[in-house]
C-alpha positions in Angstrom: -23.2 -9.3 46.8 -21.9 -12.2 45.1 -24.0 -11.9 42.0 -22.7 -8.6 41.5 -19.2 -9.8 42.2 -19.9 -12.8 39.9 -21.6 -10.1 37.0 -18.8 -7.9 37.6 -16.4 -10.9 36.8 -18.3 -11.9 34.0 -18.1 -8.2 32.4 -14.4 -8.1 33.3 -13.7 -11.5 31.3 -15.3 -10.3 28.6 -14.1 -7.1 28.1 -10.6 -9.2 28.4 -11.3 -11.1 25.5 -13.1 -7.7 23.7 -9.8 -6.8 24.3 -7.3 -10.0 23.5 -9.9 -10.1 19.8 -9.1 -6.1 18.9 -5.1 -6.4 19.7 -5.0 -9.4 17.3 -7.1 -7.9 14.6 -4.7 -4.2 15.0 -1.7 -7.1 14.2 -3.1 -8.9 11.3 -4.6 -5.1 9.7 -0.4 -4.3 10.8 0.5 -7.2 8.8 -1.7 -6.9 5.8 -1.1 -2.9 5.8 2.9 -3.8 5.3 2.4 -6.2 2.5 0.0 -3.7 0.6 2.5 -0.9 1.2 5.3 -2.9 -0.1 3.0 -4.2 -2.7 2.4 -0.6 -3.8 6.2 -0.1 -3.6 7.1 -2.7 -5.5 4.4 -1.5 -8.1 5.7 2.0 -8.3 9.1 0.7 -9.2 7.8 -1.5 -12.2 5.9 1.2 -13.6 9.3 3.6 -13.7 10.9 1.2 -15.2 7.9 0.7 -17.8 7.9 4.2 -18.5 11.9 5.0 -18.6 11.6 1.5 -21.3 8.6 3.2 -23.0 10.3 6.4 -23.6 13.7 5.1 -24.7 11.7 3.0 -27.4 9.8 6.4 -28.5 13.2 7.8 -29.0 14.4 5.2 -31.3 10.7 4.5 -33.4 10.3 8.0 -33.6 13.5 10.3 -33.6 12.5 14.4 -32.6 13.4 16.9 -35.7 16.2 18.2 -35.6 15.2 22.3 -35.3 16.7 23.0 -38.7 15.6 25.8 -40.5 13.5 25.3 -43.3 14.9 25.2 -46.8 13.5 28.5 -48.4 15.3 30.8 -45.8 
């Protein structure tokens, strides 16, 4: 009986750290998952701003036409 009790133990304690191991690896994947996602954020915003800079400097290098009608009517 105490072999199995010790065995028992033994399983016990190591599911215990199985378990301490996979709560601190869920916190650091947390963790890294909130710096990507701000990351990603941070990302997004830059490439708005890119875009809304790229488009005003289309508008001043190359104007639209007015919609003038052409000179033989």
């Amino acid at each position: 009986m105490s072999e199995t009790d010790d065995g028992n133990e033994k399983r016990i304690e190591d599911l215990e750290i199985m378990a301490a191991h996979q709560a601190q690896m869920i916190e650091d994947l947390s963790e890294e998952l909130q710096r990507a996602s701000a990351a990603i954020e941070r990302m997004q915003r830059n490439l708005r701003s890119l875009g809304d800079r790229f488009e005003a400097l289309e508008d001043v290098a190359m104007p639209r036409p007015e919609n003038t009608k052409p000179p033989h009517y």
